[in-house]
GUKOLVO-505551 format. One line per field, with one value per residue: residue number from 1; residue in one letter; chain; x, y, z negated of N, C-alpha, C in turn. Coordinates in steps of 0.1 Angstrom, whole numbers, plus 5000, padded with zeros to 4 digits. Layout:
i = (NUM,...)
aa = (A,...)
ch = (A,...)
n_u = (X,...)
n_v = (Y,...)
n_w = (Z,...)
ca_u = (X,...)
ca_v = (Y,...)
ca_w = (Z,...)
c_u = (X,...)
c_v = (Y,...)
c_w = (Z,...)
***
This chain:
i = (1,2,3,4,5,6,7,8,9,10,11,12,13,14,15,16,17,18,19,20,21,22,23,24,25,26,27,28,29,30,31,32,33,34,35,36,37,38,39,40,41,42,43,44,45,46,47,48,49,50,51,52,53,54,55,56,57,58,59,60,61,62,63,64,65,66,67,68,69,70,71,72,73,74,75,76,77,78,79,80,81,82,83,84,85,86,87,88,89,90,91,92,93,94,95,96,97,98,99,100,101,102,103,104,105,106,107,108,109,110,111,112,113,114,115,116,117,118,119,120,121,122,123,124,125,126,127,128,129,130,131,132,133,134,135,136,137,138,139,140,141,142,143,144,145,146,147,148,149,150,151,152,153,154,155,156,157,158,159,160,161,162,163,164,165,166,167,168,169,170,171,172,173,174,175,176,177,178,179,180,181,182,183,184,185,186,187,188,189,190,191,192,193,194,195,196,197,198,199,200,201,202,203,204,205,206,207,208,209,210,211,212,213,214,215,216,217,218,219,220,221,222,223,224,225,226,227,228,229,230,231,232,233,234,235,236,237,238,239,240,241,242,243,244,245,246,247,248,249,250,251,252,253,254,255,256,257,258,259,260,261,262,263,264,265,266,267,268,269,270,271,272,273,274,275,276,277,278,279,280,281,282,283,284,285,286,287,288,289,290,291,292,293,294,295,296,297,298,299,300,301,302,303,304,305,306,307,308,309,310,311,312,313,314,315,316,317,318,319,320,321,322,323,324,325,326,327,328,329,330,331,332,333,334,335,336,337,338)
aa = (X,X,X,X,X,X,X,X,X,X,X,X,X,X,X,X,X,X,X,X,X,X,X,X,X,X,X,X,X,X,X,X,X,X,X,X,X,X,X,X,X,X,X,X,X,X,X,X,X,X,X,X,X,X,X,X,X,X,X,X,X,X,X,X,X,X,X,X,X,X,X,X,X,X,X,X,X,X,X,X,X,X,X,X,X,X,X,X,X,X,X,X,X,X,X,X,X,X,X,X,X,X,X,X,X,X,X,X,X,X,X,X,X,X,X,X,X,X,X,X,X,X,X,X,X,X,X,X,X,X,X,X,X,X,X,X,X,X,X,X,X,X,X,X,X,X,X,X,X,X,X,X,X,X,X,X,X,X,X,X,X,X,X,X,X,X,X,X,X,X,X,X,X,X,X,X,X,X,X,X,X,X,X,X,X,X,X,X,X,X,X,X,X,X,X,X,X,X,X,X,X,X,X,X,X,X,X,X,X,X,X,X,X,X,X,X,X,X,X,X,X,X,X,X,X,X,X,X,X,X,X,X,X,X,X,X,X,X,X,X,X,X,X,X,X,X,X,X,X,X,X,X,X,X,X,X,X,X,X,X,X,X,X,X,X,X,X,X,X,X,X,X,X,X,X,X,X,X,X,X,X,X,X,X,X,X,X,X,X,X,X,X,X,X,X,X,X,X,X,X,X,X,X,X,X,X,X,X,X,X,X,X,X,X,X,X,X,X,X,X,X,X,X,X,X,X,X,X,X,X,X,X,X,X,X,X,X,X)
ch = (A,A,A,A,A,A,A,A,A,A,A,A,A,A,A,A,A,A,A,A,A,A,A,A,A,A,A,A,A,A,A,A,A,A,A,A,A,A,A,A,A,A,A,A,A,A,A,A,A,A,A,A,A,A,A,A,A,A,A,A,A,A,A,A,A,A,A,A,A,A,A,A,A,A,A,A,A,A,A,A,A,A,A,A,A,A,A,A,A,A,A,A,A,A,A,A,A,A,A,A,A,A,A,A,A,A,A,A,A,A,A,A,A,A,A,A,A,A,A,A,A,A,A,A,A,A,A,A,A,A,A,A,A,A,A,A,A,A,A,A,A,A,A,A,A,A,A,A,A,A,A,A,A,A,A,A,A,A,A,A,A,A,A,A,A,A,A,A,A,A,A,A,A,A,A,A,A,A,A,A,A,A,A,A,A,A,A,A,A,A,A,A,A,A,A,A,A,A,A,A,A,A,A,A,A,A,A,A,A,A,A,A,A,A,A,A,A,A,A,A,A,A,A,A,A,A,A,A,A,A,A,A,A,A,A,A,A,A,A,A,A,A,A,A,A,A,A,A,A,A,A,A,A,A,A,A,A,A,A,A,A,A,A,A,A,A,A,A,A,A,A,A,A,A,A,A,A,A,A,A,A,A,A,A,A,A,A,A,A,A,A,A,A,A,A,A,A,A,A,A,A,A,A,A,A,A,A,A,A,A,A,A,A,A,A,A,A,A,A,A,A,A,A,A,A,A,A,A,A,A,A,A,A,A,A,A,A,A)
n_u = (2929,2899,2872,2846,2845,2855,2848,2814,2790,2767,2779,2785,2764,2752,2764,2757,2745,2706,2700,2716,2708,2684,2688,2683,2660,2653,2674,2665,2644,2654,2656,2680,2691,2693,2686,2720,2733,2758,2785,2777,2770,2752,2723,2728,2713,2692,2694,2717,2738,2738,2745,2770,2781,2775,2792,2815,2821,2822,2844,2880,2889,2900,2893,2892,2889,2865,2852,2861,2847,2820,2816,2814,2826,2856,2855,2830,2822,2835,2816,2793,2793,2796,2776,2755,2769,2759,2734,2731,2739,2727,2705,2712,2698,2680,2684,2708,2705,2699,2686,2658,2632,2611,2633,2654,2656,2656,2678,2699,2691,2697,2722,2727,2725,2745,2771,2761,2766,2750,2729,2737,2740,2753,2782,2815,2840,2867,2880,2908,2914,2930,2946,2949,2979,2966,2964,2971,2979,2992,3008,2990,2973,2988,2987,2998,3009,3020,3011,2991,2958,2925,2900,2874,2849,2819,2786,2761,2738,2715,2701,2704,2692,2701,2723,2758,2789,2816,2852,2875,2883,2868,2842,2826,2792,2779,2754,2741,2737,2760,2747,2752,2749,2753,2773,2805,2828,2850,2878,2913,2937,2955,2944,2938,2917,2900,2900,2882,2861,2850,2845,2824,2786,2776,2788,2787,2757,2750,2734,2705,2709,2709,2692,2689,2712,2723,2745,2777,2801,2837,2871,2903,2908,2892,2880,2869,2839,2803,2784,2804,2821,2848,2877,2892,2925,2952,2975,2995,2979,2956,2919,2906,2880,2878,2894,2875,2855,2869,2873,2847,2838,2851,2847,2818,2820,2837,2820,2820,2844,2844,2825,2838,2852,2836,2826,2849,2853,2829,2830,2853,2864,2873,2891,2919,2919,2920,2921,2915,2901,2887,2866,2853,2861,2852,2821,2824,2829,2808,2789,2791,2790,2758,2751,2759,2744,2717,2722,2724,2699,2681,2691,2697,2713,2721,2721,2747,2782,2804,2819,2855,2872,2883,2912,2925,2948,2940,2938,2959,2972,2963,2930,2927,2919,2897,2871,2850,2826,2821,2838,2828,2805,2812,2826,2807,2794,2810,2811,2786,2789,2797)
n_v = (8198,8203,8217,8196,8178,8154,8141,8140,8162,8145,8120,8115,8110,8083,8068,8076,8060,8052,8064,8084,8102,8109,8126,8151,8160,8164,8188,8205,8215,8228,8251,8267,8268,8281,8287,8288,8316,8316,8339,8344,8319,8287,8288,8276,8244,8235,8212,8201,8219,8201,8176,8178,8187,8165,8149,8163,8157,8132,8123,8124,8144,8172,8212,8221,8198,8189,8211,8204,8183,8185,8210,8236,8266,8269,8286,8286,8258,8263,8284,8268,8242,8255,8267,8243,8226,8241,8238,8211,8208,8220,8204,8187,8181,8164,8143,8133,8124,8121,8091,8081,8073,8046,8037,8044,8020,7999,8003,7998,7971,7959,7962,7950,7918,7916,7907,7905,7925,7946,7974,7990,8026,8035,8035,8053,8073,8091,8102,8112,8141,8144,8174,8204,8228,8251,8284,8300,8293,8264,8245,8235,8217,8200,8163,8137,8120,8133,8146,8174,8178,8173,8169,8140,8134,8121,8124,8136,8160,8168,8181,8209,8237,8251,8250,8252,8247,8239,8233,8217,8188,8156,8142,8110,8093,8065,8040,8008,8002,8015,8041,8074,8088,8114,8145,8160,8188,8198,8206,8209,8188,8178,8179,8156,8129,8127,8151,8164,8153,8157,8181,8183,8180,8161,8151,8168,8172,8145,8131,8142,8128,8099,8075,8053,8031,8033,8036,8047,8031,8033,8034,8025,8055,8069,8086,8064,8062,8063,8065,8058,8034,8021,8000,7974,7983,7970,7952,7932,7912,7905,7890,7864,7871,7899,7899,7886,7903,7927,7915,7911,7939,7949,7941,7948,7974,7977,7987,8013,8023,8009,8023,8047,8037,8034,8061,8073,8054,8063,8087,8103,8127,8132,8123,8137,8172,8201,8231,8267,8275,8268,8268,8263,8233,8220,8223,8207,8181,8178,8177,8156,8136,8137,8132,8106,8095,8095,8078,8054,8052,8052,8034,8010,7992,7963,7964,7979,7982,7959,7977,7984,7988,8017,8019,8037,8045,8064,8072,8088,8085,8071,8072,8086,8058,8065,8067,8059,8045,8042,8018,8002,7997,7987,7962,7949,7947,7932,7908,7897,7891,7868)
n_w = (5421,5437,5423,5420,5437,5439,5415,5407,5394,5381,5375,5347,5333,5335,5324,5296,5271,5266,5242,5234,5256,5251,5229,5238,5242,5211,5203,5224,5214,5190,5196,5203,5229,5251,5284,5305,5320,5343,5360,5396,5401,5400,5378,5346,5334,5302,5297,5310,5299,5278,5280,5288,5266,5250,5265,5263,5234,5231,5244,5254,5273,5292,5288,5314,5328,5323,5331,5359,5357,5357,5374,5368,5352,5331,5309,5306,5298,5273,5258,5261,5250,5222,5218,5217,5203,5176,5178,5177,5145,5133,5130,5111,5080,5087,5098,5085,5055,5022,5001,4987,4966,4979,5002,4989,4969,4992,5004,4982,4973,5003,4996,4977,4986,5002,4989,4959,4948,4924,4922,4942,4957,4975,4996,4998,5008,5020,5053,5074,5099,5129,5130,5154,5144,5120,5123,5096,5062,5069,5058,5036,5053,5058,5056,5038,5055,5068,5093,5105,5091,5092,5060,5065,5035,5028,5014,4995,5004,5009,4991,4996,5009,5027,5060,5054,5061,5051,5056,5060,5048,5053,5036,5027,5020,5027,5038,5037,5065,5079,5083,5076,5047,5036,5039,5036,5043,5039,5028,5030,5047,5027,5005,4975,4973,4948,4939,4955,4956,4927,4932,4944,4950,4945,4923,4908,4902,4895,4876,4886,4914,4910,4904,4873,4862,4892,4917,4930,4950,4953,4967,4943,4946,4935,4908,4880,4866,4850,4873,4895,4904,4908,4919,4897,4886,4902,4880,4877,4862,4859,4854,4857,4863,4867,4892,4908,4910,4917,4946,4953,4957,4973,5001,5000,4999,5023,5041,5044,5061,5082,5090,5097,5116,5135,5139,5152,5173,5189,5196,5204,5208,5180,5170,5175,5172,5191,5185,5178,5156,5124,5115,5137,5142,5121,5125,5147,5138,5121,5140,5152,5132,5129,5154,5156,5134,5147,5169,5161,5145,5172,5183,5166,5144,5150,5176,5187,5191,5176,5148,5144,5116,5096,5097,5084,5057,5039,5010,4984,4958,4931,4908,4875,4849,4828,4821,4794,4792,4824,4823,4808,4818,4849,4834,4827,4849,4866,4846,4856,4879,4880)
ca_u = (2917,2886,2862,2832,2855,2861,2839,2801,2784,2760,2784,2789,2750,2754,2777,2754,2733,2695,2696,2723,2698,2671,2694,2679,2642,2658,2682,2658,2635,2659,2651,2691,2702,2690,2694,2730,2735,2769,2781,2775,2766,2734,2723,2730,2698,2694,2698,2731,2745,2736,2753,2783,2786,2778,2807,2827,2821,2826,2859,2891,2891,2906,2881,2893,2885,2850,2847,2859,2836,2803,2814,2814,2839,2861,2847,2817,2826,2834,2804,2781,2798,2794,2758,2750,2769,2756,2719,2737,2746,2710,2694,2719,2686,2668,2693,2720,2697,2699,2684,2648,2617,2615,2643,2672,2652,2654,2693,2704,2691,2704,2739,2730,2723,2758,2778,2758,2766,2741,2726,2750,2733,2762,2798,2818,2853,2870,2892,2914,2908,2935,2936,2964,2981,2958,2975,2969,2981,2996,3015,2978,2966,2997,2988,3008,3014,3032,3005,2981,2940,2912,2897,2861,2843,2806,2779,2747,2738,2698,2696,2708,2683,2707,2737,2761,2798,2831,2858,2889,2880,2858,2840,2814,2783,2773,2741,2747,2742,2770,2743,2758,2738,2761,2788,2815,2836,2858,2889,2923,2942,2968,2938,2936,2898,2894,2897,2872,2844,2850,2840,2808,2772,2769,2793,2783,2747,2754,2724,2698,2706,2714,2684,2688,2717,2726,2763,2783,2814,2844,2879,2910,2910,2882,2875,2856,2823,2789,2778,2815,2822,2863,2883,2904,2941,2958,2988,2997,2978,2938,2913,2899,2864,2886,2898,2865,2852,2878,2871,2832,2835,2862,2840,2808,2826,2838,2816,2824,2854,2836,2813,2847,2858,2827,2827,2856,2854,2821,2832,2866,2869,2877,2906,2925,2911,2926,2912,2925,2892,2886,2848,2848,2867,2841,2813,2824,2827,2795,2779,2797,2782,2746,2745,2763,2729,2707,2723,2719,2685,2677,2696,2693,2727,2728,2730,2761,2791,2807,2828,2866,2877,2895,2927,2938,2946,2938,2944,2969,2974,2952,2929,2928,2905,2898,2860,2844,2808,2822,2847,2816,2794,2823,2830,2790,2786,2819,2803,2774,2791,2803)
ca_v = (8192,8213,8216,8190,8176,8137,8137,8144,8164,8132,8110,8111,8110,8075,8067,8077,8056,8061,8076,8095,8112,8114,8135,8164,8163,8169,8198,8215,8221,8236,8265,8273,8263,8291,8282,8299,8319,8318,8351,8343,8303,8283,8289,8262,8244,8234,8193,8200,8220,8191,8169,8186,8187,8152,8146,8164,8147,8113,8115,8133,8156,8186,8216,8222,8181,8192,8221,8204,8175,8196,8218,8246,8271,8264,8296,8284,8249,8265,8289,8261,8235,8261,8265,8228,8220,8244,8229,8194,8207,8226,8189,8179,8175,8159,8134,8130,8129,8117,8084,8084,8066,8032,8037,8040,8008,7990,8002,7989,7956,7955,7957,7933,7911,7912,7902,7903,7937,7955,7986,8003,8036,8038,8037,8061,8074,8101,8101,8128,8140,8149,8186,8215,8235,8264,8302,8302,8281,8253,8234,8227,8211,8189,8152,8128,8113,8143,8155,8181,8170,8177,8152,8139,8127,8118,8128,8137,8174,8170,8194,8220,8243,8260,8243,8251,8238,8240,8231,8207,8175,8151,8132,8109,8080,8056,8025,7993,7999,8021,8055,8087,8095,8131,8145,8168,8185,8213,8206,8208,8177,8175,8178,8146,8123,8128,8167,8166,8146,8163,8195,8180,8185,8147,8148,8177,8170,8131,8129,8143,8125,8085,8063,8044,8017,8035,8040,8043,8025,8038,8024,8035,8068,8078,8089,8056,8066,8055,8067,8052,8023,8010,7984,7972,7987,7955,7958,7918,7902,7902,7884,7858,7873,7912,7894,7885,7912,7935,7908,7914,7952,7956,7932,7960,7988,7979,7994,8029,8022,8002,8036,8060,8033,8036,8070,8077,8053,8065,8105,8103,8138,8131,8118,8152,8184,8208,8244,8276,8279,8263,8264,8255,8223,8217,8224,8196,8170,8175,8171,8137,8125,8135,8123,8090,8084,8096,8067,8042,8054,8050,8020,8000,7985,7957,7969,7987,7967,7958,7987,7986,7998,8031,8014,8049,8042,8079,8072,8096,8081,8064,8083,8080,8049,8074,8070,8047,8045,8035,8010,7992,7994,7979,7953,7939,7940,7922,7895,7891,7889,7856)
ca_w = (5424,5440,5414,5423,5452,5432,5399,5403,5381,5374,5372,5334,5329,5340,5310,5285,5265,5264,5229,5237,5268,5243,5223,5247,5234,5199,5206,5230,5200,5180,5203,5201,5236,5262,5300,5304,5336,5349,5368,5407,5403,5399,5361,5338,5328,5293,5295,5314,5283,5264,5287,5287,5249,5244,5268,5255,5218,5236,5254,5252,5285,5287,5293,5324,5331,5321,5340,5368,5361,5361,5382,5363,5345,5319,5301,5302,5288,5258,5256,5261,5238,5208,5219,5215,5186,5169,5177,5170,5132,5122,5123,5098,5071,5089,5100,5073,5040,5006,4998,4977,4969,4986,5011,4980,4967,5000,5005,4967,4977,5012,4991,4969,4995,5010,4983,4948,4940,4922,4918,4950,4965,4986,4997,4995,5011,5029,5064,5081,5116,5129,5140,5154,5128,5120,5122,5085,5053,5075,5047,5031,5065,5059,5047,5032,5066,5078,5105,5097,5095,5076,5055,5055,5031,5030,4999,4995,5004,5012,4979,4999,5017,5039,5063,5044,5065,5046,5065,5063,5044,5053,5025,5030,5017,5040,5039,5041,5086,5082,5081,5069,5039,5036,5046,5033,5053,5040,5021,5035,5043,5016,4988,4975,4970,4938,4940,4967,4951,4915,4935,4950,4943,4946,4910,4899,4902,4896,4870,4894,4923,4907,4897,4864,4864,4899,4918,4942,4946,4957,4958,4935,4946,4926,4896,4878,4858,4853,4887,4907,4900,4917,4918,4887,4891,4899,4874,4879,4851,4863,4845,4873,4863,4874,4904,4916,4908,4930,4958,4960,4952,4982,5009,5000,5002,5036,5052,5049,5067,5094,5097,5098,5126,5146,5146,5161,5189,5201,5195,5207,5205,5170,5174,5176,5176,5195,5184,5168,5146,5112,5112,5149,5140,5111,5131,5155,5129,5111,5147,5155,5125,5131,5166,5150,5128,5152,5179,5148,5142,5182,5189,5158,5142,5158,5192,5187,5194,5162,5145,5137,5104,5104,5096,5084,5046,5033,4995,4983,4948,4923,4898,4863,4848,4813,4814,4787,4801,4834,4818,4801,4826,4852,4829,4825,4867,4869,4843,4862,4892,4882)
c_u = (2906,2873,2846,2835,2852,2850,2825,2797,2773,2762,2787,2775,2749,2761,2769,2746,2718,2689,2702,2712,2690,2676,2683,2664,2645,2660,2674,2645,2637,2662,2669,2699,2696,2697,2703,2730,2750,2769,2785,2775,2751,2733,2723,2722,2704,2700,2712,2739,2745,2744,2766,2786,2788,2793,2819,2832,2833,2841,2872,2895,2890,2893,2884,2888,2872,2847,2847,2845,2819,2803,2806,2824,2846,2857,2835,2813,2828,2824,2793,2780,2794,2781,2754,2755,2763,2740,2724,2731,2732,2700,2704,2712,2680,2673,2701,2710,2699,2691,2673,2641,2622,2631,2654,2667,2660,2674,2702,2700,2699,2719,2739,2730,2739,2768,2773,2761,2754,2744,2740,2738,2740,2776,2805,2837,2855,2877,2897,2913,2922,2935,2954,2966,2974,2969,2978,2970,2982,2999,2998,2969,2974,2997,3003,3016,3021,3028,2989,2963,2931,2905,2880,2853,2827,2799,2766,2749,2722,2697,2699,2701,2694,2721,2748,2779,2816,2837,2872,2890,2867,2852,2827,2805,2780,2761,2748,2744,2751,2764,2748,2748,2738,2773,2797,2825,2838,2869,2901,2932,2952,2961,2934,2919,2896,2889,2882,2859,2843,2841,2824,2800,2771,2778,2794,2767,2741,2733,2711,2697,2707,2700,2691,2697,2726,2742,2771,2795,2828,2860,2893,2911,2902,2879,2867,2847,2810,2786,2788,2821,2837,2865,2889,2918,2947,2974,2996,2988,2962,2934,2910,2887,2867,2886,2888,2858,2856,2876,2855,2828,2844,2854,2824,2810,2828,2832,2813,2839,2850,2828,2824,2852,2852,2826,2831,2857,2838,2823,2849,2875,2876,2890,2919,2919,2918,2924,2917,2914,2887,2873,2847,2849,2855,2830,2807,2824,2812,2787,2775,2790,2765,2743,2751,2752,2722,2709,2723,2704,2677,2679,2693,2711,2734,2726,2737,2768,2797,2825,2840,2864,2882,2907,2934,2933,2952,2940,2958,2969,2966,2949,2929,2920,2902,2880,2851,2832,2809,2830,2837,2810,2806,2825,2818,2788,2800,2815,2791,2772,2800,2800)
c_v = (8202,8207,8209,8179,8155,8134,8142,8154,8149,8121,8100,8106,8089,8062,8064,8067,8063,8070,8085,8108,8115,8123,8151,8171,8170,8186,8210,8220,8227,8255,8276,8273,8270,8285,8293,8304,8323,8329,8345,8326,8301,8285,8274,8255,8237,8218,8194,8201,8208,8181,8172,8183,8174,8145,8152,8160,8135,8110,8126,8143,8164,8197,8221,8208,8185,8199,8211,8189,8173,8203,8233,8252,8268,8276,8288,8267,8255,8272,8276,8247,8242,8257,8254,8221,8227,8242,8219,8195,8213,8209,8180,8174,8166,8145,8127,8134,8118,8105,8084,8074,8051,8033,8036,8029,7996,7989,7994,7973,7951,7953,7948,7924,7909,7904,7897,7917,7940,7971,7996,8011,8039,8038,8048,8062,8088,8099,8116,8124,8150,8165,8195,8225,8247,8276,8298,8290,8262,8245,8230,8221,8201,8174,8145,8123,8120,8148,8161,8176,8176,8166,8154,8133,8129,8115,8134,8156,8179,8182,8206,8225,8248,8255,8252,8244,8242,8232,8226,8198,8170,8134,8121,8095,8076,8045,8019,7989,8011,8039,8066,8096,8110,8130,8158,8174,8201,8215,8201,8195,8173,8175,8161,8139,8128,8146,8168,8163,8150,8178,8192,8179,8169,8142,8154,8177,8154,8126,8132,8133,8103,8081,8057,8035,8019,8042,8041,8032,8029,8033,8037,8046,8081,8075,8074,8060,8058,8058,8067,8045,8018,8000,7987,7975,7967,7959,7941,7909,7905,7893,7875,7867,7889,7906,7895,7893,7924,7931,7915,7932,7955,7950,7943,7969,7991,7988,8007,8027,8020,8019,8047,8051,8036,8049,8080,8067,8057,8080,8104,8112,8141,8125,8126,8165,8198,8222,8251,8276,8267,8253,8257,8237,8212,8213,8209,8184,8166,8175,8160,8136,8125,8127,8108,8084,8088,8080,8054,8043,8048,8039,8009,7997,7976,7954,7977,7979,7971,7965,7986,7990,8008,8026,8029,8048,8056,8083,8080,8099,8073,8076,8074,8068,8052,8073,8058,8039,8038,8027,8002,7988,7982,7962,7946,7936,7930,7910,7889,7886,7872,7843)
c_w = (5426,5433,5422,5435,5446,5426,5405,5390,5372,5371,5356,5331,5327,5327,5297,5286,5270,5256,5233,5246,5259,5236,5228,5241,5222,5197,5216,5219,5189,5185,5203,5212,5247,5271,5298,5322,5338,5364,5385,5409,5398,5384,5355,5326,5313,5289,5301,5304,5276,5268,5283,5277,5248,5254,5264,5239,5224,5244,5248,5264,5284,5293,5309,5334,5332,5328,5354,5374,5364,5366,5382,5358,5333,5307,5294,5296,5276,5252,5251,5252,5224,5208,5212,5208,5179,5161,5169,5154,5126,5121,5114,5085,5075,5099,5091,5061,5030,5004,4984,4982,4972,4997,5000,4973,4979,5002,4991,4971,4989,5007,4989,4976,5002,5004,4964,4939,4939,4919,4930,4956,4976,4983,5006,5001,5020,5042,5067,5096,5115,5139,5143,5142,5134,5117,5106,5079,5059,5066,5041,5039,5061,5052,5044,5041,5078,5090,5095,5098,5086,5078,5054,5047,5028,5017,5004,4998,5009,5002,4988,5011,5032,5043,5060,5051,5058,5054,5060,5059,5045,5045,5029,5017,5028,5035,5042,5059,5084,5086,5072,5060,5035,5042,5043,5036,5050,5032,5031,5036,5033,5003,4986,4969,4962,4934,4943,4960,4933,4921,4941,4949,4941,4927,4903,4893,4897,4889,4874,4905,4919,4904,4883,4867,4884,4906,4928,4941,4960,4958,4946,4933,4935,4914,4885,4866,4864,4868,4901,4903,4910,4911,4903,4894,4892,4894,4870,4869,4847,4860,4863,4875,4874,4889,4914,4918,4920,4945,4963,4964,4969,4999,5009,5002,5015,5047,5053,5057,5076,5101,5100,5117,5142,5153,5154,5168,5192,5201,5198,5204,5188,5163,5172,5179,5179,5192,5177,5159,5137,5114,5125,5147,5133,5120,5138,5153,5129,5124,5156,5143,5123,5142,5163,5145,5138,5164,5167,5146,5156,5189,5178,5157,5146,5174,5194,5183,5180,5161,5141,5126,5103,5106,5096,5065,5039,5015,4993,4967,4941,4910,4886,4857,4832,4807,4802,4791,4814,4833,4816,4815,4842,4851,4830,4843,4868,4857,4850,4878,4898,4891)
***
């Protein structure tokens, strides 16, 4: 195919949303996306790069597809992809933040409001993306499911001045619209949840970042304590008050799954990640899930068509239920949730 011959370069423009285009204003202010000059072609202005990238987030085309669909080189697809994620990932504060003030008020009620849970700050889970085996420590890319990925899950990380991207699991929190309150994204797929979120400032720091009576909720995989709240193990012989309990707690929760669903169909690229580099891989995540809240923030929730679930059931055992404090506390929201 003769590069420019079929595909337009403006053809994808066409595609995008209007947040998505507004992306541009953003990213051109993070002063990181220099017009690139390709050697003996027209230089390659800065909204194009941006283009570019976000196409290549959004679909699965190979960079040679890309090149030929902008009508540029496949070098320079990858040059100019780094560029513009790399903008993407510096508004990670100022997009992905921690929940304070009236806004972690207004999201605790929006829970409650769904089902009767109280006191949620957020839901809580990880997924795997699946990726190619890296040169290095292949068998710890390896999940449970017998293809390699890294896992993310989603957590608070506003405390942290400086981005900051670990690389192979992705953890996350989500709002009740499916906004990514953090995001976690550097443990190998074969480490399992509870590892992940034992290591993380959001459970290491738990007492700084919780309110009073404040929690996430999470399911079996994690840890349960005052500040994660899961399901009851179901070991056949559940209290009705348990039962209903597990019902309303699993119907709230939902919607970190719903938010893992969304964000791989509108980032496609996430799907598989083709790349020999760790961090690049990372990189690419943590800037699917900013431009995720920013097209939530620009569109609003409900004009985005309504999200799948992941339907990828990433649990890779059950943790222990050893805490007393989160046993009590457990037990009083499941009385009140009668």
């Amino acid at each position: 195919m003769t590069r420019g011959n079929s595909k337009k370069p403006d053809s994808p423009v066409r595609n995008f949303t209007p947040s998505l285009r507004n992306t541009k204003h953003l990213i051109i202010a993070t002063d990181k996306v220099p017009v690139y000059h390709e050697q003996g072609r027209e230089p390659i202005s800065i909204e194009k790069q941006i283009l570019i990238t976000i196409w290549y987030l959004a679909n699965k085309d190979s960079h040679r597809e890309i090149a030929d669909r902008f009508n540029i080189t496949g070098s320079s697809v990858t040059r100019t992809k780094a560029r513009v994620v790399n903008a993407i990932t510096s508004l990670m504060n100022e997009f992905i933040t921690w929940p304070t003030g009236p806004r972690l008020h207004l999201i605790q009620e929006k829970f409650h409001e769904i089902n009767g849970f109280p006191g949620v700050v957020g839901a809580i889970d990880g997924t795997h993306i699946s990726i190619a085996p890296p040169k290095n420590h292949k068998a710890s890319y390896l999940n449970r499911k017998k293809y390699h990925s890294l896992v993310l899950q989603i957590y608070h990380r506003e405390i942290d001045e400086k981005i900051d991207i670990d690389c192979e699991f992705i953890q996350a929190v989500v709002d009740h619209q499916m906004g990514f309150t953090d995001i976690y994204v550097g443990w190998p797929g074969s480490v399992h949840d509870a590892r992940v979120y034992a290591n993380s400032k959001i459970n290491l720091r738990s007492a700084e970042l919780f309110p009073i009576q404040g929690h996430l909720i999470g399911d079996g995989a994690y840890p349960l304590s005052k500040t994660m709240l899961t399901p009851y193990r179901d070991n056949g012989h559940l209290s009705p008050q348990q039962r209903n309990y597990n019902k309303k707690h699993s119907s709230t929760r939902v919607v970190v799954e719903r938010a893992f669903g969304l964000l791989k169909v509108k980032w496609r690229r996430l799907h598989h990640l083709e790349m020999s580099s760790v961090d690049s891989m990372c990189q690419v995540i943590a800037a699917s899930c900013v431009l995720h809240n920013f097209v939530l923030v620009e569109d609003g929730p409900e004009d985005i068509p309504e999200a799948e679930e992941d339907g990828v059931d990433d649990n890779n055992g059950l943790a222990d239920d050893v805490n007393s404090t989160g046993h009590n506390k457990r037990d009083y929201i499941a009385g009140l949730l009668v």
